[in-house]
C-alpha positions in Angstrom: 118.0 95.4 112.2 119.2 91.5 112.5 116.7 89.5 114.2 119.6 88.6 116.7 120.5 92.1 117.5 116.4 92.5 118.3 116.4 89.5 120.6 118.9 90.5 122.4 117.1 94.2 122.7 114.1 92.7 123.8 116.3 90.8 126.8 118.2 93.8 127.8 114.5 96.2 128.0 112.9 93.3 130.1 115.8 93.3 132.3 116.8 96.7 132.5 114.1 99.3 131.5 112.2 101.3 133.9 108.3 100.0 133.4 107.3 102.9 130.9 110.0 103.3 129.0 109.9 104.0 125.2 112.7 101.9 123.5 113.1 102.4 119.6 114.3 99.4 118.5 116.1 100.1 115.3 120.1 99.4 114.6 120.5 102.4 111.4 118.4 105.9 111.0 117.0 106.8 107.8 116.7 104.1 105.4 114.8 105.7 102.6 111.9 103.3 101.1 113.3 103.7 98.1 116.8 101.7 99.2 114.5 99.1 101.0 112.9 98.5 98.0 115.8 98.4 95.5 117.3 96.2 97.6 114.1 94.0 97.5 114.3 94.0 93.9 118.1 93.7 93.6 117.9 90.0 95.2 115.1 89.2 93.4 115.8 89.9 89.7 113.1 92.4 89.8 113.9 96.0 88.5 112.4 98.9 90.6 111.3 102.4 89.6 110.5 105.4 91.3 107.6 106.9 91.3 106.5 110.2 91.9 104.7 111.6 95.0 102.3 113.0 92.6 101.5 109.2 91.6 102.1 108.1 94.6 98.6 107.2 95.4 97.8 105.8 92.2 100.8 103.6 92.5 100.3 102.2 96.1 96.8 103.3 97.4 95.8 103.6 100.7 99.5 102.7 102.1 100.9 105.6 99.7 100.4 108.3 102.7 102.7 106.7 104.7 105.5 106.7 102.1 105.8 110.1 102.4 106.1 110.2 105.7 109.6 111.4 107.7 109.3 108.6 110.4 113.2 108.2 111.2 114.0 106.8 114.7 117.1 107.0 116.5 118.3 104.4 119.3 120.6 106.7 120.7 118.9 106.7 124.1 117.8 103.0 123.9 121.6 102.3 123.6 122.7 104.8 126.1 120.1 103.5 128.4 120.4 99.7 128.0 124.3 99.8 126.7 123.1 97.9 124.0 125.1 97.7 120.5 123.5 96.0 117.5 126.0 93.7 115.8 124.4 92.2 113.0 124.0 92.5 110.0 122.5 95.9 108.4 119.3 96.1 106.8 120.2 96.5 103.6 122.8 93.9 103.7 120.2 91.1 105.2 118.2 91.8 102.3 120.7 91.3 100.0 121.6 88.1 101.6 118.4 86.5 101.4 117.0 86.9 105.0 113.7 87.8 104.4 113.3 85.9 101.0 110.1 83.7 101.0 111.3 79.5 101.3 111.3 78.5 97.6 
């Protein structure tokens, strides 16, 4: 999600949301780790592999767990409850345009 559209989230739940209330804050479902990090490499010149759960831990240690993991969120209610509509950006597309890349 665009750093805009999360601001603007962040407003709207002050604002809006009961005291309580669990937003998820996310603009797309189910980006696969894999995509992130193809992406990642895309912009950087770097190639990218896959690995297989099986080396998983080998590969990436402690964190590997969590790759396996099925932790999609939806913000269907957040945007039924807060009428709030992400316009930026995707993910994969801020990555690609150099969003998160670290100043040179």
């Amino acid at each position: 999600m665009h750093r805009a559209d999360a601001a603007h989230l962040v407003g709207l739940a002050l604002e809006k949301a009961p005291a309580g209330t669990r937003l998820h804050v996310v603009a797309e479902s189910g980006i696969a780790s894999r995509d992130i990090a193809a992406a990642i490499g895309d912009h950087l010149g770097v190639p990218t592999v896959s690995v297989a759960p099986s080396d998983a831990p080998d590969h990436f240690g402690w964190i590997a767990g969590f790759f396996g993991l099925d932790l999609a969120a939806s913000s269907a209610r957040t945007r039924e409850l807060l009428g709030w509509t992400p316009t930026g950006p995707t993910l994969l597309a801020d990555i690609a345009a150099g969003a998160y890349a670290l100043p040179g």
